[in-house]
N, C-alpha and C positions, 0 to 999 in steps of 0.2 A: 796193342800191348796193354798188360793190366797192370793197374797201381803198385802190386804186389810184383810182378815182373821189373819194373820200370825200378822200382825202390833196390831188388837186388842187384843190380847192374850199374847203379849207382854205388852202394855200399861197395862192391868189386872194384868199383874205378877208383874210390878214395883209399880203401887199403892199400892197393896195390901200387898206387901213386903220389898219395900223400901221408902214409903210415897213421890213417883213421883206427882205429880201436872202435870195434863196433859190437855195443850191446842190444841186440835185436830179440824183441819181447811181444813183435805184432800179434804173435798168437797167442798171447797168453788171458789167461779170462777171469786170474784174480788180481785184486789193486796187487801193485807191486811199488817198490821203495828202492829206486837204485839208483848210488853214484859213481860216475865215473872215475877212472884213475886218473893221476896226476901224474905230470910231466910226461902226457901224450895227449894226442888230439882223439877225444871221444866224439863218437855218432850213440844216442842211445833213444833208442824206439821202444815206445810203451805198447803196452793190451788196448784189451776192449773196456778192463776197469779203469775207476779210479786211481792215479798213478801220481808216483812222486817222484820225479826226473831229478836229478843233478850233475851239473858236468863239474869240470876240475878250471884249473888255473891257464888252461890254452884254449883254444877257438872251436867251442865245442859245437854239435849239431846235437837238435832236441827236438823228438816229434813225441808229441802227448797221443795221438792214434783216438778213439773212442773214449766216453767215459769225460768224467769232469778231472784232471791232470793241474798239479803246481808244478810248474819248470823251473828252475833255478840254474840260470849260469853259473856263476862266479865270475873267475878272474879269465878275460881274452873277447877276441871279439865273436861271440855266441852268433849262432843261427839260429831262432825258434820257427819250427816249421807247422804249419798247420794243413790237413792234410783231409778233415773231415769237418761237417758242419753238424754233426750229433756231439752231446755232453759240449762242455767249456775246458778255457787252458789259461788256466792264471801265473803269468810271467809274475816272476818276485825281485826282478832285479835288474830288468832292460833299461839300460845304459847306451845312450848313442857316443858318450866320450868313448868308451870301450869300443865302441863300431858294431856294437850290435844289433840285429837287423831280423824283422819280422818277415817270414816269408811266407806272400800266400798260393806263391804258383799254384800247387794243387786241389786248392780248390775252386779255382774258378775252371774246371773242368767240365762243367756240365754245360746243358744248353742255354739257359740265361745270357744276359748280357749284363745285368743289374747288379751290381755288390752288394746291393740292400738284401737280394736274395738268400745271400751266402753267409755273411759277414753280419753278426750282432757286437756291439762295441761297448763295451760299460768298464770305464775309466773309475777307481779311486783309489785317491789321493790320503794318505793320514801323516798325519805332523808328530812324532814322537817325542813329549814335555820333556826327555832328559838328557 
């Protein structure tokens, strides 16, 4: 089954069982800018560009796809999904009070066995004076 198989048949099981709202944009190949609606549970999937995610005020799911992606939760407990090891995905608001949770299932799909493979990590931190 292909990532693109596997990903439909997911988004089907959360609409149809957890009333997900799903903005699906895997094919699209210019940056895109999209947030989700409020007071419902969003899934919203980017391109191959550069992309600008946002979910709403409930337990959204956010896959950045290709391209260098800023995710933005807000308010609930987020799922940031990562799904490819090409471009980057910069979280702006991951919160573990909230319960939000990095997920890399998909990409340790290949044949490795090493995270170092897959996964590049660069953490920072800024202090805002006001």
């Amino acid at each position: 089954m292909t990532d693109r198989e596997r990903g439909l048949i997911e988004d089907y099981q959360l609409a149809r069982w957890q009333g997900v709202r799903f903005w699906n944009y895997r094919s699209a190949t210019l940056p895109l800018a999209i947030s989700g609606a409020e007071g419902v549970r969003n899934s919203i999937s980017g391109g191959d560009a550069n992309d600008n995610l946002t979910g709403a005020d409930r337990a959204d799911i956010l896959r950045g796809g290709r391209g260098d992606n800023r995710l933005t939760g807000k308010g609930g407990a987020d799922r940031f999904v990562f799904s490819t090891t090409e471009g980057s995905e910069v979280i702006t608001d991951l919160s573990v009070d909230e319960g939000d949770v990095i997920d890399l299932t998909e990409v340790f799909g290949g044949e490795s066995g090493l995270p170092s493979d897959y996964v590049k990590v660069k953490t920072v931190v800024r202090r805002d004076e006001n």
